[in-house]
C-alpha positions as CSV (number, residue, x, y, z in Angstrom):
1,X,0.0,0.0,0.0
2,X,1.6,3.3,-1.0
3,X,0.8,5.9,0.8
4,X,2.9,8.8,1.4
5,X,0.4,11.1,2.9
6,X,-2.1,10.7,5.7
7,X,-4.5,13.7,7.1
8,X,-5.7,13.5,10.3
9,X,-8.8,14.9,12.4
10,X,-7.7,16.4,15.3
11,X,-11.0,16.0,18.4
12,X,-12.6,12.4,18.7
13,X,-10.1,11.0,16.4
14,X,-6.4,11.7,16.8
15,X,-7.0,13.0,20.5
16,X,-8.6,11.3,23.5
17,X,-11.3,12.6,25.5
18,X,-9.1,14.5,27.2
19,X,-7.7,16.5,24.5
20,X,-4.2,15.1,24.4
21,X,-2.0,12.7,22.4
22,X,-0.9,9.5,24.4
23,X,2.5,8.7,24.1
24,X,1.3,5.6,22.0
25,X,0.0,7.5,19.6
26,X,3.3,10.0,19.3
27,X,5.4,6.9,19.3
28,X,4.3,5.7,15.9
29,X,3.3,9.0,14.1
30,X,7.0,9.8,14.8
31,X,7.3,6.0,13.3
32,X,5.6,6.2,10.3
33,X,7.7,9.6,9.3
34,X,10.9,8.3,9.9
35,X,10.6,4.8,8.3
36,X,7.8,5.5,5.6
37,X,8.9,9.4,5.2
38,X,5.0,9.7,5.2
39,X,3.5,13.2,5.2
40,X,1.3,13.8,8.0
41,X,-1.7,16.5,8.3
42,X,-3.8,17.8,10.4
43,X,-6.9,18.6,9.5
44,X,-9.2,20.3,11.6
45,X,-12.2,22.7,12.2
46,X,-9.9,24.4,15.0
47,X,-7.9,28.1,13.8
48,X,-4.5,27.4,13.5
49,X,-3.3,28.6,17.2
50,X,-5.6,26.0,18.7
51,X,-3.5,23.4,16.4
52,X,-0.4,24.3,17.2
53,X,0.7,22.9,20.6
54,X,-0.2,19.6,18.9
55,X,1.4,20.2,15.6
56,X,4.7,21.0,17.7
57,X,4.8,18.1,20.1
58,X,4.8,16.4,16.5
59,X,7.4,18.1,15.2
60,X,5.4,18.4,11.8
61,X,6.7,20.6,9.3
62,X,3.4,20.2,6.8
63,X,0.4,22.2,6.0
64,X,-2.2,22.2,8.3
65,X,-5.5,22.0,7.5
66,X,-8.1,24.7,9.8
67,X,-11.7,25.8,9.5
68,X,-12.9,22.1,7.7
69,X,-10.7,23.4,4.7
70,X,-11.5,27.3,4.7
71,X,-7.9,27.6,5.7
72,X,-4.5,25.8,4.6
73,X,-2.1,27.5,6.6
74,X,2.1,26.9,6.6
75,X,3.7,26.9,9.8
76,X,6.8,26.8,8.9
77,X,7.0,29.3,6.2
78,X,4.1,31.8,7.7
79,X,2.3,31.2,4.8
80,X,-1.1,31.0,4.0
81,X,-1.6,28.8,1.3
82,X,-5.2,28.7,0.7
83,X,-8.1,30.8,2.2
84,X,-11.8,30.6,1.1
85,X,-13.7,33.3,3.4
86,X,-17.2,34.1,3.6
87,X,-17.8,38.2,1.8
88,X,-18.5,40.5,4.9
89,X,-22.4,41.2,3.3
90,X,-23.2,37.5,3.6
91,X,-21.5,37.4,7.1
92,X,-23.5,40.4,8.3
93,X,-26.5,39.0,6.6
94,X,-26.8,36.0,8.0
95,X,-26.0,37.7,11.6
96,X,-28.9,39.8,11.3
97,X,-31.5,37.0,10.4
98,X,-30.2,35.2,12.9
99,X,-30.8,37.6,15.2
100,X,-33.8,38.4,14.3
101,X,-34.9,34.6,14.8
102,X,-33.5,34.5,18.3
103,X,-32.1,37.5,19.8
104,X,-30.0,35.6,22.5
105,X,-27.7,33.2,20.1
106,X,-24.2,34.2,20.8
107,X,-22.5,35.1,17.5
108,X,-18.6,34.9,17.1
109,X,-16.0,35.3,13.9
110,X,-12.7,34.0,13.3
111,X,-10.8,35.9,10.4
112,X,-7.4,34.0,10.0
113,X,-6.1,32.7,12.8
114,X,-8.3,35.9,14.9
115,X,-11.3,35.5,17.2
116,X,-13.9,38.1,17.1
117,X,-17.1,38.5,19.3
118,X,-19.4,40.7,20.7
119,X,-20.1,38.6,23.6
120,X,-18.5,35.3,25.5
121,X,-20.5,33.0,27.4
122,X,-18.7,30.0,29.4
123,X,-21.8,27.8,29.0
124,X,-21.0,27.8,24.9
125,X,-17.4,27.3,25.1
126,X,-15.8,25.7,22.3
127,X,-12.5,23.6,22.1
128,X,-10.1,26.5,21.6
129,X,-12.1,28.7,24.0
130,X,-11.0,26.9,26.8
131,X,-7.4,27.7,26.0
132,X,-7.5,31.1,24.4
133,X,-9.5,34.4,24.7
134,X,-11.0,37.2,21.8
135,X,-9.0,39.0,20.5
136,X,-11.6,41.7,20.1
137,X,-14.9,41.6,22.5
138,X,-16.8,44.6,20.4
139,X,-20.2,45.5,18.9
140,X,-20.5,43.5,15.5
141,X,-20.1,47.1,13.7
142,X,-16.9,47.5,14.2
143,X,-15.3,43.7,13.4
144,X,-17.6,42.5,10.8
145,X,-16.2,44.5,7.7
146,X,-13.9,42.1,6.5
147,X,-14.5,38.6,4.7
148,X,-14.8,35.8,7.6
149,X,-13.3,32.8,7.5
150,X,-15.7,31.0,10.0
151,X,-18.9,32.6,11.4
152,X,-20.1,30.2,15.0
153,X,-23.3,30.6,16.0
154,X,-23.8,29.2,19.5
155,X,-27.0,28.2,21.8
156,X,-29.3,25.1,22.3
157,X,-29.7,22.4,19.8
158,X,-33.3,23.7,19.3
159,X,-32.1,27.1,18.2
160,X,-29.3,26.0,16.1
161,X,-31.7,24.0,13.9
162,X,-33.9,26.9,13.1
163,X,-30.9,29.0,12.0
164,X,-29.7,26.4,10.3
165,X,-32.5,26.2,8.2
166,X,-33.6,29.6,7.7
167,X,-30.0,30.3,6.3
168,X,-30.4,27.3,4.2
169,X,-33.2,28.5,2.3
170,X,-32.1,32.4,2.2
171,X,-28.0,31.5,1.3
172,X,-28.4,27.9,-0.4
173,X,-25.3,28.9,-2.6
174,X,-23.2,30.8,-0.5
175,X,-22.3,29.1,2.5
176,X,-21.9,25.8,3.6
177,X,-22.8,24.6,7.6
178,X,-21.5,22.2,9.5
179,X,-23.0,21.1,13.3
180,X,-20.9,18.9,15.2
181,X,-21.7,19.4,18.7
182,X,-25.1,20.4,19.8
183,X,-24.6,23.8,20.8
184,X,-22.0,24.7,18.0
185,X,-23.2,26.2,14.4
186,X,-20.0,26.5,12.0
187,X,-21.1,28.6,8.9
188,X,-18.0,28.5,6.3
189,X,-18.0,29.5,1.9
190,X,-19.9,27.1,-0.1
191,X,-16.9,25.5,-1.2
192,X,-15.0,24.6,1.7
193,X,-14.7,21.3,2.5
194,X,-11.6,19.3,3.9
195,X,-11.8,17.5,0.8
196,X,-10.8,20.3,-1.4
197,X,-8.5,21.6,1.4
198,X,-6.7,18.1,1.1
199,X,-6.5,17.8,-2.3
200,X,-4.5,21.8,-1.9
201,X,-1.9,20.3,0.5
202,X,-1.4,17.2,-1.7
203,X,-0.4,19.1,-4.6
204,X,1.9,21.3,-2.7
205,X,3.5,18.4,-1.3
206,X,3.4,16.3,-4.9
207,X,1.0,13.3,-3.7
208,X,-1.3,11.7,-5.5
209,X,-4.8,11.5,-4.5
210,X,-4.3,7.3,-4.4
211,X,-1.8,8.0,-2.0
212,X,-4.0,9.7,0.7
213,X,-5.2,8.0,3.3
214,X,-7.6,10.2,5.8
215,X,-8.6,9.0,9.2
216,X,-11.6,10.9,11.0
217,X,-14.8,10.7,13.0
218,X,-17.5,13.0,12.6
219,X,-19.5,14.5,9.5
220,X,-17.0,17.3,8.4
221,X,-14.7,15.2,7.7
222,X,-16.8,12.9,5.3
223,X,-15.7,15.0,2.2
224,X,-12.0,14.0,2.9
225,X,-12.7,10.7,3.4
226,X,-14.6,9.9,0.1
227,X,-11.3,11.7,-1.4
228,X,-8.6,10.1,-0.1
229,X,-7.8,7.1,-1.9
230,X,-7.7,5.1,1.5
231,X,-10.5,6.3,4.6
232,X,-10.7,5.1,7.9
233,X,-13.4,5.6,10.4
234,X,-13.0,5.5,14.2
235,X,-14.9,3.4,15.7
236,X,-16.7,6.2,17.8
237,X,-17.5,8.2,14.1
238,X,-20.8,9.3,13.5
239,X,-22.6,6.8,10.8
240,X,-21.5,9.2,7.8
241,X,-18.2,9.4,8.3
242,X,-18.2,4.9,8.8
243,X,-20.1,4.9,5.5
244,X,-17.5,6.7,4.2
245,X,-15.0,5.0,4.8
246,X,-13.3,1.8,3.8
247,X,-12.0,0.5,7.0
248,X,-12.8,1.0,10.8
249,X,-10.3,1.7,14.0
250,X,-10.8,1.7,17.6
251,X,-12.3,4.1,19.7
252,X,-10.3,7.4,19.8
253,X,-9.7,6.2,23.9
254,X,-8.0,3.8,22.6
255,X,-5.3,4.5,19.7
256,X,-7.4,4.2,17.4
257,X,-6.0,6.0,14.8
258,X,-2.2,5.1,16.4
259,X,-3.6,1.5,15.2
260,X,-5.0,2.0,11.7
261,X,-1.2,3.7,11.0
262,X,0.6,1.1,12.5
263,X,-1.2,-2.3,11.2
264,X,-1.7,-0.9,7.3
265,X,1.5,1.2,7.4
266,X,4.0,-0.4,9.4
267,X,3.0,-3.6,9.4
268,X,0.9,-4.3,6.3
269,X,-2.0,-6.2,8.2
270,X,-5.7,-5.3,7.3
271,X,-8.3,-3.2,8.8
272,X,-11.6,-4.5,9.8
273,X,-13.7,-3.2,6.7
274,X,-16.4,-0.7,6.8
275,X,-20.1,-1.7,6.2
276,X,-21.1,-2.8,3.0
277,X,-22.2,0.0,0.4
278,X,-19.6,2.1,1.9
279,X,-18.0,4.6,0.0
């Protein structure tokens, strides 16, 4: 199996439940470089300072992946190689019809690797607001006049799934939305997807798209996983991303993806296959 370039989720796939990489897990990514001189990427809905303490302890020097694909950003050159914001009208738009909907959903911004908000509440934290704080806490007026890379809209599940669809049927072009936690609403450009994002970082790095393999768990990373030439589920995914995929890991508690490198990489052994009518 040739593969020379595997991408990576970052939360319920390539990190535990309690956010961190076991030593397992660093053991054979560090492994699979040095013996295979395999690319790995990360490949996240995180902004890229929420990646980086992991990307580091990894000692990557790749692309990394941010925003499900509205961001491939360089690390080791400062460079950003691909960006796919949302215009500033749409982004406005879509905060006022929100708003109008339910005044109380709690509306943030990232632009690049910057967090933008008019308000923060604790009970809606995400991932990377446990770690880091706005960089601007302001009245939308005087943030939103740039394109956004990712507009969040936060609050109950109920909520969510009102916006959701009322910007559905007023933007069914211009963005693309992704829910993967209950109380998180991730609004990105139509065309961002980890998918195209991937098949960026491939070219830059001169890998085939039969070389790919993607490992992930949750529906924005289906797209990359109906790419790559080889995609593996962990067996915690949601039922998208296993019927996307051709083979399924362990839980995420337990190596999982550690494992799917090791057995088809290192070792050449099989993967238990996905369902039938996969892919």
């Amino acid at each position: 199996m040739a593969i020379h370039l595997v991408a990576i989720d970052l939360d319920g796939t390539l990190l535990n439940s309690s956010k961190e990489i076991t030593q397992t897990t660093s053991f054979i990514l560090d492994e699979v470089r040095r013996r295979k001189s395999v690319h790995l990427v990360l490949a996240s809905a995180r902004p890229p300072r929420s990646v980086m303490p992991f990307y580091r302890s990894l000692k990557l020097d790749t692309p990394m992946i941010n925003y499900n694909g509205a961001l491939v950003y360089d690390p080791s050159s400062s460079r950003v190689v691909m960006h796919r914001p949302i215009a500033a009208k749409t982004a406005r738009r879509i905060v006022e019809l929100a708003r109008e909907i339910d005044s109380q959903v709690f509306v943030s911004a990232e632009i690049l690797d910057r967090w933008y908000t008019d308000a923060v509440s604790e009970q809606y934290f995400t991932a990377t607001a446990l770690t880091h704080r706005p960089d601007m806490v302001a009245p939308i007026g005087q943030w939103l006049i740039e394109p956004v890379t990712k507009l969040l809209l936060l609050g109950p599940d109920e909520m969510l799934l009102r916006l959701a669809a009322a910007v559905q049927q007023e933007f069914p072009y211009q963005v693309s939305m992704v829910q993967t936690e209950g109380n998180l609403l991730q609004i990105m450009h139509a065309t961002v997807s980890k998918a195209q994002a991937l098949r960026v970082v491939a070219g830059e790095l001169g890998v085939s798209r039969e070389e790919v393999m993607a490992i992930g768990d949750n529906a924005n990373d289906v797209p990359m996983l109906r790419w790559a030439g080889v995609a593996v589920a962990m067996a915690n995914a949601a039922p998208s991303a296993l019927e996307a995929a051709d083979f399924v890991t362990d839980h995420h508690d337990a190596d999982g993806a550690a494992k799917a490198i090791h057995r088809l990489l290192l070792k050449g052994l099989p993967l238990s296959k996905a369902a039938a009518g996969s892919r």
